[in-house]
C-alpha positions in Angstrom: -46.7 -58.0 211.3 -50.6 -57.7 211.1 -51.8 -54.2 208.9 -52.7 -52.6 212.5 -49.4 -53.2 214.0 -48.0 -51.4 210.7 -50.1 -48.8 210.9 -49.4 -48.4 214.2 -46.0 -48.7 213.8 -46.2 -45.9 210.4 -47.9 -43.7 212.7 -45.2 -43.6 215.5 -42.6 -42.6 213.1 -44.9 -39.3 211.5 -45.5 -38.5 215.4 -41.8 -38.9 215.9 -40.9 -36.8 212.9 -43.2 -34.3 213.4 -41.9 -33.7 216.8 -38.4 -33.0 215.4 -39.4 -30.8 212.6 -41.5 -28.8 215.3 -38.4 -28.6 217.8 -36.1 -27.2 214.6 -38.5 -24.8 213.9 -38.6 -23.6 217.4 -34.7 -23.7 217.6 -34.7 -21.6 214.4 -37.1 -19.2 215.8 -35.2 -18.9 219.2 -32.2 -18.3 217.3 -34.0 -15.7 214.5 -35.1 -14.2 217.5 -31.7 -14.0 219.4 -30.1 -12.1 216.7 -33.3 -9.5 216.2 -32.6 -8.7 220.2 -29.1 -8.5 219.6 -29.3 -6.4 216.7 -32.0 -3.9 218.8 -29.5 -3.9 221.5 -26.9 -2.8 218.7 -29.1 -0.2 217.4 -30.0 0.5 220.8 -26.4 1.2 222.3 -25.4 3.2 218.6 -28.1 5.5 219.5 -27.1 6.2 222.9 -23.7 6.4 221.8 -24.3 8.9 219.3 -26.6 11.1 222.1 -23.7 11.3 224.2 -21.6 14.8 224.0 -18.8 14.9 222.8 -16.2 17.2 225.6 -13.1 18.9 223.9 -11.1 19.6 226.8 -8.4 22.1 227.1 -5.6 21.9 229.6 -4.2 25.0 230.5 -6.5 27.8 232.1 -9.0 24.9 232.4 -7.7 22.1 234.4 -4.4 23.7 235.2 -4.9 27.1 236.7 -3.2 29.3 239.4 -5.9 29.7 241.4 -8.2 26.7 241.2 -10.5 27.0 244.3 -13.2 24.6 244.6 -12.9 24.5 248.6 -9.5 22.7 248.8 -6.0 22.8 248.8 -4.9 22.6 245.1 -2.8 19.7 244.0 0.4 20.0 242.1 2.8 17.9 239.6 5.0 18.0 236.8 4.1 17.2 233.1 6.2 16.7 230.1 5.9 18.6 226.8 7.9 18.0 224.2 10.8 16.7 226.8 10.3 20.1 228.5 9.1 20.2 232.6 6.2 22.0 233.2 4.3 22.2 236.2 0.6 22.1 236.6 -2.1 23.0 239.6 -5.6 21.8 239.5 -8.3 20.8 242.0 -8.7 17.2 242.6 -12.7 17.8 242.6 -12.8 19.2 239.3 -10.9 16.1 238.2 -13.0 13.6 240.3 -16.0 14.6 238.9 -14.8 14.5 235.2 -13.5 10.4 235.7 -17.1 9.9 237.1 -18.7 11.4 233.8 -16.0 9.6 232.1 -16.6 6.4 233.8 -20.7 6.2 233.7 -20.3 6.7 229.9 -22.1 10.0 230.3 -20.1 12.0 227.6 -17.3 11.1 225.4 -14.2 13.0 226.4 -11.8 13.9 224.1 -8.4 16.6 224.9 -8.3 19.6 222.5 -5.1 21.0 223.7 -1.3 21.8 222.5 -1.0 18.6 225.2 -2.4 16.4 222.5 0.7 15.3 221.9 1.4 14.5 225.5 -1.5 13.6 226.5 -0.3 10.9 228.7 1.6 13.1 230.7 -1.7 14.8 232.0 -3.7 11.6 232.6 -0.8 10.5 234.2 -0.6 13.3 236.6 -4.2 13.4 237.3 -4.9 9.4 237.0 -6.9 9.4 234.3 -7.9 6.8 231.7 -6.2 6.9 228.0 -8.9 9.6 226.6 -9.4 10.3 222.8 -7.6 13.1 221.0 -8.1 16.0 218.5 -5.1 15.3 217.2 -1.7 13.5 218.1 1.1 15.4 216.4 2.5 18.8 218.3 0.7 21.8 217.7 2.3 25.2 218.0 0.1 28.0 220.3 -0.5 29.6 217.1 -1.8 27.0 215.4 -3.9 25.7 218.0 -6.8 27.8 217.4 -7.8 27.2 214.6 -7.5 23.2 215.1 -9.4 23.2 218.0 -12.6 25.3 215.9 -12.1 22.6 213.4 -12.5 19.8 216.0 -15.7 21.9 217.5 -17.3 21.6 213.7 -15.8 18.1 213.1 -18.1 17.1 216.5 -21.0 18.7 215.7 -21.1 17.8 211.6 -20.9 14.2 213.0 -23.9 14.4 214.5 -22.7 14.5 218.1 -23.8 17.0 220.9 -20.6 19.5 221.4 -19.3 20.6 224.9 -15.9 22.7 224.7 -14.1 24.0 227.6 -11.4 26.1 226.4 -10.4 29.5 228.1 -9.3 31.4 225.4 -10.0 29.5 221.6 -13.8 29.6 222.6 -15.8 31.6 221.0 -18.4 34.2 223.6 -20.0 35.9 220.9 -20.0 36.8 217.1 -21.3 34.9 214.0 -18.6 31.7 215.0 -20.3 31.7 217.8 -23.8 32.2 216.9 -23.1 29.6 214.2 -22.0 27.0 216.9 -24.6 27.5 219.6 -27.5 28.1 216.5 -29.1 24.3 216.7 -28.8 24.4 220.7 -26.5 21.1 220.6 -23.2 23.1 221.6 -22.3 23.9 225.2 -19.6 26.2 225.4 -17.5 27.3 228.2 -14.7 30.1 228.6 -13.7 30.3 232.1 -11.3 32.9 233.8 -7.7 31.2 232.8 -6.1 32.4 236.8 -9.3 30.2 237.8 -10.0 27.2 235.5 -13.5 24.9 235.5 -15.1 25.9 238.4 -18.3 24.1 240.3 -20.8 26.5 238.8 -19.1 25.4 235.2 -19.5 21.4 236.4 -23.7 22.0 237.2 -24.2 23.7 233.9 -22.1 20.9 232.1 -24.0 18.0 233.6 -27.3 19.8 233.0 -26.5 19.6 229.3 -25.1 16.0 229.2 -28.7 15.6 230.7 -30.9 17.3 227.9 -31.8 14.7 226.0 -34.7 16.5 224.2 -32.3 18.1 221.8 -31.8 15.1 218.9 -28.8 15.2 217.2 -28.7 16.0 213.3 -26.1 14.5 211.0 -24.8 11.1 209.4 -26.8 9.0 211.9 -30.0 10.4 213.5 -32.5 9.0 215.8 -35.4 8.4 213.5 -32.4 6.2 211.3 -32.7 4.0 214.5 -36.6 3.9 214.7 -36.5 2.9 210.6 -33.7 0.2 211.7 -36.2 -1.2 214.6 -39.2 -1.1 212.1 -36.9 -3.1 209.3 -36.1 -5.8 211.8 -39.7 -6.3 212.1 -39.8 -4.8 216.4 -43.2 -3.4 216.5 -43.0 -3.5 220.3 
């Protein structure tokens, strides 16, 4: 082989390894760069998840309820607490338009009732998904008080937005109250227990789920994300 032909030859194989140390690099970028978009998508998603209310619904005097209105017949069934037959009466409205919230992922809800316990029951009877609970052991009438307040502060110390729908445990006015509302992240609702939720009640609840101007405070906060995103180097 003549000295050309070798350096001809040497040359091909730099050109060649060049052009596979080039098309590494660019794999490693593309993959460097996959896991910074799926870590902002991460961050992205934890934020949202932590600016979506939390709901603490009641069952009794707020879903079930005597007089239910809402411009239709009322439906009726038969739940099951603590082995015990109770029946219930709600309007299928009301309960439509809490699986839609439930199913766009507009709020998190979460039953703060003495049906904790039986919770199935009540999704059962008004076809709706397994939803979180306050708690899962029975809870007396008593009791129940002062367990769903806890679960109102346990919501809001968490960081979360608070709504809470409960006809007779929810605070109107007074210092608990005042202390609750005080940083505008806490919707709360007492309706007429003969009457339950009403449409009025549904408008005023979406309008807060809506708000998105009022940042949530606690463990994780929004500027936490906007240090994450900075961290990981997204300028954009």
């Amino acid at each position: 082989m003549t000295a050309t032909a070798r350096h001809a030859d040497g040359r091909h194989w730099i050109l060649l390894v060049a052009g596979l140390l080039a098309g590494l690099c660019a794999l490693s970028e593309s993959r460097g760069g996959s896991r910074t978009r799926w870590r902002r998508r991460a961050l992205e998603c934890r934020g949202r998840s932590m600016n979506r209310p939390v709901w603490l619904l009641d069952v009794d005097g707020v879903l079930n309820a005597t007089r239910p209105g809402w411009s239709a017949a009322p439906r009726n069934g038969t739940a099951y607490g603590a082995g015990h037959p109770y029946r219930l009466r709600w309007a299928p409205a009301l309960i439509t338009h809490i699986r839609a919230l439930h199913n766009a992922e507009s709020v998190t809800l979460r039953w703060c009732s003495t049906w904790c316990a039986d919770a199935d029951q009540v999704e059962r009877l008004f076809v709706l998904p397994r939803l979180e609970r306050a708690w899962t052991e029975p809870i007396s009438h008593s009791a129940a008080p002062v367990a769903k307040l806890a679960a109102a502060h346990a919501v809001l110390d968490q960081g979360h937005r608070l709504i809470w729908t409960d006809d007779d445990a929810n605070p109107t006015s007074g210092p608990v109250y005042d202390e609750l509302v005080a940083t505008g992240r806490a919707l709360l609702i007492a309706p007429l227990a003969s009457r339950g939720l009403q449409p009025e009640h549904l408008d005023t609840i979406k309008a807060f789920i809506s708000d998105t101007n009022v940042r949530d405070t606690g463990r994780v906060r929004a500027d936490a994300l906007e240090t994450a995103r900075r961290l990981l180097g997204d300028t954009e």
